[in-house]
C-alpha positions in Angstrom: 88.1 76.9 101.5 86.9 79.1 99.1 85.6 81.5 102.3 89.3 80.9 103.3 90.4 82.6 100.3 87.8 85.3 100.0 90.1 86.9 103.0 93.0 86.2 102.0 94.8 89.4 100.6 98.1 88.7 97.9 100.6 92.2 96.9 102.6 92.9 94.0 104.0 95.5 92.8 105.8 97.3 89.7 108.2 100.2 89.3 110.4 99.6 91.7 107.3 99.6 94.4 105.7 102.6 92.1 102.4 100.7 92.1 101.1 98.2 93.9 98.4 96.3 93.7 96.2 93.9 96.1 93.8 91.2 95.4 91.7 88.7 97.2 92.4 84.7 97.5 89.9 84.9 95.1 91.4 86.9 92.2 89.3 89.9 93.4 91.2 93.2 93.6 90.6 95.0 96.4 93.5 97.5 96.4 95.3 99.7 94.2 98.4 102.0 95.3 99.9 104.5 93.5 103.1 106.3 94.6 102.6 110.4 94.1 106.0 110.9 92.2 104.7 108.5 90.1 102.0 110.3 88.2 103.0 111.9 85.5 100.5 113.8 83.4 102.9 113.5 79.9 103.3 110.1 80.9 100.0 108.3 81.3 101.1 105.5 79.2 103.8 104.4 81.4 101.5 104.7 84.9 98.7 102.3 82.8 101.5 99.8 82.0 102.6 99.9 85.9 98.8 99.3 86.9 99.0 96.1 84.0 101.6 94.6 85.4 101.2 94.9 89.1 97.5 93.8 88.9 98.5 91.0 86.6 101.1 89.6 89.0 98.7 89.9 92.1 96.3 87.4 89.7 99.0 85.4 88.9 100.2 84.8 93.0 96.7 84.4 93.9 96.0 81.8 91.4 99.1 80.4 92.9 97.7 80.4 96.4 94.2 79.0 95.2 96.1 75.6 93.9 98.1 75.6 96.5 95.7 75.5 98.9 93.5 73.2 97.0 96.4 70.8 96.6 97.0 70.6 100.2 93.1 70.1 100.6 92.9 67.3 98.3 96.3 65.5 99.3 98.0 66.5 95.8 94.9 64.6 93.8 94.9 66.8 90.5 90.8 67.7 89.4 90.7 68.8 85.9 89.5 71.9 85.3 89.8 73.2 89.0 91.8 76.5 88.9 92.8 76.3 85.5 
């Protein structure tokens, strides 16, 4: 399963689709996108807080697809500690 995961690829994004971000079954991120009209040099705060939140969600739905997919595995049977 965990191979399974390894190559499966989760998206989010932030901004409106401004930034989007793309990680692994895994939690590994693999991706980063960053719209052009996005950047803005007297801005830089506001394109790190995108970046946050994009990659933070893509965790968070990978996670997500990790229990889920260890759930169906082991017929719903909750194992302490396995994916947090």
């Amino acid at each position: 399963m965990q191979e399974e995961l390894a190559h499966e690829r989760v998206e989010a994004s932030s901004g409106g689709g401004a930034v989007r971000a793309v990680v692994t079954g895994q939690g590994e991120l693999v991706e980063v996108r960053i719209a052009p009209e996005t950047v803005d040099p007297q801005d830089v705060s506001l394109l790190e807080d995108l970046v946050v939140a994009a990659v933070n969600e893509a965790l968070r739905r990978a996670r997500e697809l990790a229990a889920s997919r260890m759930q169906a595995a082991t017929g719903g049977l909750q194992i302490p500690g396995l994916f947090g």
